[in-house]
C-alpha positions in Angstrom: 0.0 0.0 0.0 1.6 3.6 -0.7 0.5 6.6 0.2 2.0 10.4 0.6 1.2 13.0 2.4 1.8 16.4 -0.2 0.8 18.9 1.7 -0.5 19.6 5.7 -2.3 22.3 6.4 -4.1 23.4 9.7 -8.1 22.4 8.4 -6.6 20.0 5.8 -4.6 18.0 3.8 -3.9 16.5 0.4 -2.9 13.0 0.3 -2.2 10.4 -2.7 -2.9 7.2 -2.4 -2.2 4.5 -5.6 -2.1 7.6 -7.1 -5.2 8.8 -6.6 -4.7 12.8 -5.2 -7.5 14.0 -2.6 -7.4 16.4 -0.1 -9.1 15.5 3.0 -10.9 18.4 4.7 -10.2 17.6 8.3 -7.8 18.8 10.8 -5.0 17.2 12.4 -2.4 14.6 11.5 -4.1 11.8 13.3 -7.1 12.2 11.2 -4.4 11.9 8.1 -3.4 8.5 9.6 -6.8 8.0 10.7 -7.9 8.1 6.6 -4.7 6.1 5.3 -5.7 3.0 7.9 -9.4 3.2 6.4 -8.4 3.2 3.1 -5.9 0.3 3.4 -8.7 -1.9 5.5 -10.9 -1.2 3.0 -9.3 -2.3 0.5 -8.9 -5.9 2.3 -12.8 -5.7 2.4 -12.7 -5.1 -2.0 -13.0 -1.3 -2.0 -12.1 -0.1 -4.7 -8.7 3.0 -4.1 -11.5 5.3 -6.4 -14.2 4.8 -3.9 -12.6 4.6 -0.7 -10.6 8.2 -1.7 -13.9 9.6 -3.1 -15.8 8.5 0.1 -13.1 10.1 2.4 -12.9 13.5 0.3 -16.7 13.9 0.8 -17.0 13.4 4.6 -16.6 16.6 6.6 -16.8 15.1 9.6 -19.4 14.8 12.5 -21.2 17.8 14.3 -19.2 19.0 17.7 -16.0 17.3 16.7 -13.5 19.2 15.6 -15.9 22.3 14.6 -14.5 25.5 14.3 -16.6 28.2 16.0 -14.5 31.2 15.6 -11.9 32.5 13.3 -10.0 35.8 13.8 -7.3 37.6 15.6 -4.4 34.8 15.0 -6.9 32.6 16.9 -9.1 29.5 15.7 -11.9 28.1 18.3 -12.9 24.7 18.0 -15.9 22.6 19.6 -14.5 19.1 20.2 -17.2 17.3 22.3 -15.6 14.2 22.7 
């Protein structure tokens, strides 16, 4: 399985896997590790790279986790109701 990680931003990143680029829009490297385990399990369960990556671009997450509240000032506010 190979993967790179081309670019890591605060809110995202942009990741190729097979050689399939995606960005995925959440923060944090653990969610980048997070995405690269579910796509390689996946795979062992005959998911497609295409539809794993195109699943995984379109989820934004769930509502209280990671949210950002507030922007401004040099400052980010996030709800993370764990």
């Amino acid at each position: 399985m190979f993967f790179s990680i081309l670019k890591k931003e605060k809110d995202f990143s942009t990741i190729e896997y097979k050689k399939i680029r995606f960005t995925l829009n959440l923060p944090g490297g653990h969610n980048v590790l997070n995405c690269i385990a579910a796509l390689c399990i996946s795979e062992l369960y005959g998911i497609t790279p295409e539809e794993g990556t195109k699943a995984l671009f379109s989820f934004a997450g769930i509502e209280r986790r990671l949210e950002k509240v507030f922007s401004g000032s040099n400052i980010d506010i996030y709800d993370d109701c764990a």
